[in-house]
C-alpha positions, 0 to 999 in steps of 0.5 A, spaced: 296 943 034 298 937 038 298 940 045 290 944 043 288 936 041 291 934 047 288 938 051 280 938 048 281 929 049 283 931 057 277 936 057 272 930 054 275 924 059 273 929 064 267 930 063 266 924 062 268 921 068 263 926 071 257 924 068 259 917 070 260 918 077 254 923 078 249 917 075 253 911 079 251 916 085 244 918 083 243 910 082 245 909 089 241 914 092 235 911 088 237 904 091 237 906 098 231 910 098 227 904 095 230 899 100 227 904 106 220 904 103 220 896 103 215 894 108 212 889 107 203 890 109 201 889 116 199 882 117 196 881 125 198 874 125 205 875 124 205 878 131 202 872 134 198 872 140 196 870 145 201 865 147 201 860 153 208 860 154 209 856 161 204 852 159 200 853 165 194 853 160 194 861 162 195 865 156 198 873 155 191 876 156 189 871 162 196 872 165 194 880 165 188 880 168 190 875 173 197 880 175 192 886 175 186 883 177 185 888 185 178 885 187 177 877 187 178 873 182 173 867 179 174 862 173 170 859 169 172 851 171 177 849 176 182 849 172 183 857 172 184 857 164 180 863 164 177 869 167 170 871 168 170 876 174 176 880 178 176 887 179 180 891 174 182 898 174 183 901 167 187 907 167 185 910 161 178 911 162 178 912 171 173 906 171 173 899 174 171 893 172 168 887 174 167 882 168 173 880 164 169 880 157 169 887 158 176 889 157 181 888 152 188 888 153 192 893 150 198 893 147 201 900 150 204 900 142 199 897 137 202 892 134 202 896 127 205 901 130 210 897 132 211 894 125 211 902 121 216 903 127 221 897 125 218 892 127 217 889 120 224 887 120 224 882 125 224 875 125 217 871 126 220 869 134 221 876 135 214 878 133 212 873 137 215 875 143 213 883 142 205 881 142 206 876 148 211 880 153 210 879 160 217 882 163 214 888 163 207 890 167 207 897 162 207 893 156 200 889 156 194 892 161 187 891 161 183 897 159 175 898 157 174 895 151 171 901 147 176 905 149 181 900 146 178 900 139 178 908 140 185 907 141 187 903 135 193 904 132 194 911 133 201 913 137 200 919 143 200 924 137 194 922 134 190 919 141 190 919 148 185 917 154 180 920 156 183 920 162 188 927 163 191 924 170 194 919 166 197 922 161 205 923 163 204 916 165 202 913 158 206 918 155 212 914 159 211 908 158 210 909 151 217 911 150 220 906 155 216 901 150 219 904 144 227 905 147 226 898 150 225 895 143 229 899 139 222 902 136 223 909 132 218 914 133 216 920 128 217 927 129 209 929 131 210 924 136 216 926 140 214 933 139 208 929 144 213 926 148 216 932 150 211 937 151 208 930 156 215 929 159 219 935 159 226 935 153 230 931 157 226 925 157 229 918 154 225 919 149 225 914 142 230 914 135 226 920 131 225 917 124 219 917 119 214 912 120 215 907 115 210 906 109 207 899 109 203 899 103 196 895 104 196 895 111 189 896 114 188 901 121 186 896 127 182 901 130 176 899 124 178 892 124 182 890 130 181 888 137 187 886 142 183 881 146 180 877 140 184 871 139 179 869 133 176 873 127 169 870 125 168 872 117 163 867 115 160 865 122 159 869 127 163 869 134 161 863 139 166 862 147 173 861 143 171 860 137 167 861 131 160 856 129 155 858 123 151 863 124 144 859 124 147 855 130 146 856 137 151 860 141 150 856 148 157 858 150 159 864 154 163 870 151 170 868 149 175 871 145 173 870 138 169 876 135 164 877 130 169 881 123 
């Protein structure tokens, strides 16, 4: 009788003690798959840019389109704080341009793909440094502005340019971009990756891209080259001025929302 007693207690610990390690572990993994999630909206201004970071009154954007201007260039003052004229090529669209108005200049990897591609995790320096890299010709290039808004936030499995020839070339500097940041991309896009640059490729950590609740697509409402957003007013030079004013200055960087 003592024995059965004995052995019905040990059959009831044990159960026990299993559905107490199955619902710490079933905790856990709930844990864990809510943190992975946990990416914050996109904000733009987080990554900020442009930056005149050697104080030569040069910001990122004009210190792209001086490096890659092939024609020659022309300011609007004395100072060459900003460009009006060059020639630029634009590898995504096979054509040249000759006005700086024209173009945008592009981050190779949008900002918010980025952010959905780890980028959410770094500091506010860090972001900084990502939107306004320069040590890196493939990271910012002056390309069409339309072809940009084509663009938007879309990775290479989403969007390519028009341009076929350049393909392998994007493609490339896609990834380099990515390894060199330490940027995840998801399956479809290294499924794109490979079949542009062959398996043996260096090619991005493959991960899911992340959620970030909120977040709105650039390719509606962003434009790389725009340094200020006009909501109320309307778009004047640089800056933004009410919309029942004249606008005397010529076009800058600010854009109309």
């Amino acid at each position: 009788m003592f024995k059965s007693i004995k052995l019905i207690c040990l059959i009831l610990f044990a159960s026990l003690a299993f559905f107490s390690c199955t619902n710490k572990d079933d905790t856990k993994l709930a844990t864990t798959s809510s943190s992975s999630s946990d990416c914050p909206k996109y904000d733009r201004s987080d990554y900020s840019h442009w930056i005149d970071a050697d104080g030569d009154c040069q910001d990122a954007r004009v210190e792209v389109l001086v490096a890659e201007n092939i024609g020659t260039i022309s300011y609007l003052t004395g100072s060459s704080c900003k460009v009006v004229t060059g020639s630029w090529y634009d590898p995504f669209t096979d054509t040249t341009f000759s006005t700086a108005s024209r173009l945008d200049v592009d981050h190779m990897v949008p900002l918010k793909e980025a952010h959905e591609s780890g980028a959410y995790l770094w500091s506010s320096t860090k972001k900084k440094d990502y939107a306004n890299d320069l040590s890196a010709s493939e990271s910012l290039i002056a390309v069409s502005g339309s072809a940009n808004r084509s663009k938007g936030s879309r990775d290479p499995a989403e969007w390519l340019p028009t341009n076929t020839s350049y393909h392998a070339n994007y493609a490339t500097n896609w990834a380099s971009i990515k390894v060199k940041w330490e940027l995840t991309a998801d399956a479809d896009e290294i499924a794109t990756l490979k079949s542009l640059l062959g398996s043996s490729a260096t090619l991005p950590i493959q991960a899911d891209e992340t959620v970030c609740t909120g977040s709105v697509d650039e390719s509606v409402t962003d434009n790389a080259s725009c340094c200020k957003w006009c909501s109320t007013g309307k778009a004047c030079g640089d800056t933004c001025i009410s919309k029942s004013n004249t606008c005397t200055k010529s076009k800058g960087c600010a854009c109309d929302r």
